[in-house]
C-alpha positions in Angstrom: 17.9 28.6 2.2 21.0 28.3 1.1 23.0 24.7 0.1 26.3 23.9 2.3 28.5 23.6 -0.1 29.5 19.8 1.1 25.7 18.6 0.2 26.2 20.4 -3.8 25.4 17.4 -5.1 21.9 17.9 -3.6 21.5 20.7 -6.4 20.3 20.1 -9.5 19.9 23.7 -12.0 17.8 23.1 -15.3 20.8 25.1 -17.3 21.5 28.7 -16.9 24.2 29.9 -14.7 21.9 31.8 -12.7 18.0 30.8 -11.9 15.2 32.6 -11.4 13.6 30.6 -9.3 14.4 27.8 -6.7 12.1 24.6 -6.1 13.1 22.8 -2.8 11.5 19.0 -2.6 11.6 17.7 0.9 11.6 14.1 0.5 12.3 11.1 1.8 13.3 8.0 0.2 11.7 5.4 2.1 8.3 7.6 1.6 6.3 6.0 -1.7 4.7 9.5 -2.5 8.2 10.8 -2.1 8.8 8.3 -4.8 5.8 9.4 -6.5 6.8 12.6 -6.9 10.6 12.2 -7.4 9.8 9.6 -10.4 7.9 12.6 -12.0 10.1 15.7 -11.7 12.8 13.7 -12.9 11.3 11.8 -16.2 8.8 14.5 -16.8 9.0 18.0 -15.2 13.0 18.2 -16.0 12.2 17.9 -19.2 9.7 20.2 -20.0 11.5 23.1 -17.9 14.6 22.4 -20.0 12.2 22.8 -23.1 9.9 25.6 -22.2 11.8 27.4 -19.2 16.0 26.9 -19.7 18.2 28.3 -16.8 14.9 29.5 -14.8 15.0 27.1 -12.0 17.3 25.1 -9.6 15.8 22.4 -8.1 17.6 21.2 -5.0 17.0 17.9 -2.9 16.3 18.0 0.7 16.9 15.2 2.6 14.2 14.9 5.6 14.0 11.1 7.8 10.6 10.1 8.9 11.7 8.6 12.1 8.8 6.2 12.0 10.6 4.7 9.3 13.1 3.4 11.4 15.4 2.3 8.4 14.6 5.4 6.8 17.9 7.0 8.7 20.0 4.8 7.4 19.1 4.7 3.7 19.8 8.6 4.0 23.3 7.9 5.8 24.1 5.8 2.5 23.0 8.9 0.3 25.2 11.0 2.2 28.1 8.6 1.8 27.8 8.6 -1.7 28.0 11.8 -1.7 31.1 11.8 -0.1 32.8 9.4 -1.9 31.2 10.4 -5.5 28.9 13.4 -5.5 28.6 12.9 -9.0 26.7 10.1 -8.8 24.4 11.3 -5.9 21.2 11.9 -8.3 21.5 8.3 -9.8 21.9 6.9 -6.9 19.1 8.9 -5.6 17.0 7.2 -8.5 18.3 4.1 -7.3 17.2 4.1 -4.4 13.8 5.6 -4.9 13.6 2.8 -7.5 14.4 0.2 -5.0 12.5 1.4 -1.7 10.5 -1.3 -1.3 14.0 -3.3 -0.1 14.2 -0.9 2.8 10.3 -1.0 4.1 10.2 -2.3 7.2 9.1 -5.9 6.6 12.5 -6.1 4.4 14.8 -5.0 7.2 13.1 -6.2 10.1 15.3 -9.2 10.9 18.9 -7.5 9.5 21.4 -5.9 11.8 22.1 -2.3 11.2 25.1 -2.8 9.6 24.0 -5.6 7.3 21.8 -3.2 5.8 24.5 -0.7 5.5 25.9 -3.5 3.2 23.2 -4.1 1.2 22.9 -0.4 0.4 26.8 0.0 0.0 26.0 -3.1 -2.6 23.2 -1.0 -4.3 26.0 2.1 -4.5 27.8 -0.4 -6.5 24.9 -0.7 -9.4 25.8 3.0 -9.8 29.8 2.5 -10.1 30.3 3.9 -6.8 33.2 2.1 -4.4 30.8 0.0 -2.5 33.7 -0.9 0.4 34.1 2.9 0.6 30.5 4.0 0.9 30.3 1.0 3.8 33.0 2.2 5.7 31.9 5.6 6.3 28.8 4.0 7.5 30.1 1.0 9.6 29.1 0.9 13.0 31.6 0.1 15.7 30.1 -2.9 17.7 32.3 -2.0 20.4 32.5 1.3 22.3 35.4 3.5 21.9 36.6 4.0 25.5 33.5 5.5 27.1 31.8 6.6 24.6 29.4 3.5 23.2 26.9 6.1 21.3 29.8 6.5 18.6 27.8 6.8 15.2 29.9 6.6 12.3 31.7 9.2 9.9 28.0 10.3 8.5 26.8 11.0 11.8 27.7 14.3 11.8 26.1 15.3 8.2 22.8 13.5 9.4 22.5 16.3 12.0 23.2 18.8 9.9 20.1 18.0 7.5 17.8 17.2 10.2 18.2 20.5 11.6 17.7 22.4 8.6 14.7 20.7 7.9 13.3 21.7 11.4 14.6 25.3 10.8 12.2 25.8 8.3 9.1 23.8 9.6 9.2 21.0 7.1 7.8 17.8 8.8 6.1 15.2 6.5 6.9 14.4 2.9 6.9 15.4 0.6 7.0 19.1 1.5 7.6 21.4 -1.4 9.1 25.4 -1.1 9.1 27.6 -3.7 11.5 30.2 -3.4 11.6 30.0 0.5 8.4 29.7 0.6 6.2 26.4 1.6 3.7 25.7 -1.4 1.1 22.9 -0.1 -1.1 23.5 -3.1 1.8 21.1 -4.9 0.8 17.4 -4.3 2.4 14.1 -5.2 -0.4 13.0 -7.2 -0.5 15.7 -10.3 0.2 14.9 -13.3 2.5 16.4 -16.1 -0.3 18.7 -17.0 -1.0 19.9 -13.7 2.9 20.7 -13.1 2.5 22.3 -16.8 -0.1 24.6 -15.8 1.7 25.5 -12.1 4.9 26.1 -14.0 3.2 28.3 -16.7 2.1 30.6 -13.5 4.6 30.8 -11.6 8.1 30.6 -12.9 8.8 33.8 -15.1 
């Protein structure tokens, strides 16, 4: 499926001006086998496909909420605001926040408002040199209604919809859920080691 090109920040090619092959990672970041999984494509798999397999694969982040996570939308609202106001820092923020999920379990936001956790996560932004007072405007929430409407959202609203229903287009419901060119590879699990990816790489991306 292709990327809407306001979420190309989501894409990350191993070189090469046109791959072979596309890897899709369904994840989300308040997930710990999401975590698990991000943690090694990044400091392991990129490397060895940029050794072994250059400009043969683009590997492209889909975002997908577990809505028993209830904070779990609104750590992907931040992502998508830092996308927005610096899609060039969208992977390292991405790291960031995989890095610091454990902030946004339940037990850690249980007692916040909605929009003070917005602020802690426009605060992490800021570790990455993003403009933390931009990232938390686009996701402020009103706390008054705006004439009639009182089910207003705020300005990432919009781009929150858009990913959830491409993620139902396609079937993808738990994560992580891996597709290999368009097509959904469970045989991939969060637990495998380098060697395991190796060996799965080795087969399949010529």
């Amino acid at each position: 499926m292709a990327v809407n090109p306001k979420f190309a920040a989501h894409v990350f090619a191993v070189e090469g001006n046109r791959p072979v092959h596309t890897l899709e990672l369904y994840l989300d970041f308040v997930c710990p086998y999401s975590a698990k999984i991000w943690k090694r494509i990044n400091e392991e798999v990129l490397p060895y496909l940029r050794e072994t397999k250059p400009g043969k694969v683009e590997i492209i982040f889909r975002q997908l909420i577990q809505p028993w996570h209830p904070s779990s939308t609104l750590v992907h609202e931040s992502a998508l605001a830092v996308e927005k106001v610096a899609p060039e820092k969208f992977w390292e923020y991405s790291n960031a926040l995989f890095s610091a999920q454990k902030d946004y379990f339940d037990v850690n936001v249980v007692n916040e408002t909605r929009n003070q956790t917005y602020q802690r996560l426009a605060g992490l932004a800021g570790t990455v040199d993003v403009d933390k007072d931009a990232v938390y405007k686009l996701l402020h929430v009103a706390d008054k209604p705006d004439g009639d409407a009182y089910n207003i959202g705020n300005q990432i609203t919009n781009d929150i919809k858009f990913i959830t229903k491409a993620a139902r287009q396609v079937s993808a419901h738990v994560t992580p859920t891996v597709f290999f060119n368009g097509v959904m590879d469970n045989s991939i699990s969060s637990g495998w080691t380098l060697d395991q990816w190796k060996e799965w790489i080795d087969n399949n991306v010529v």
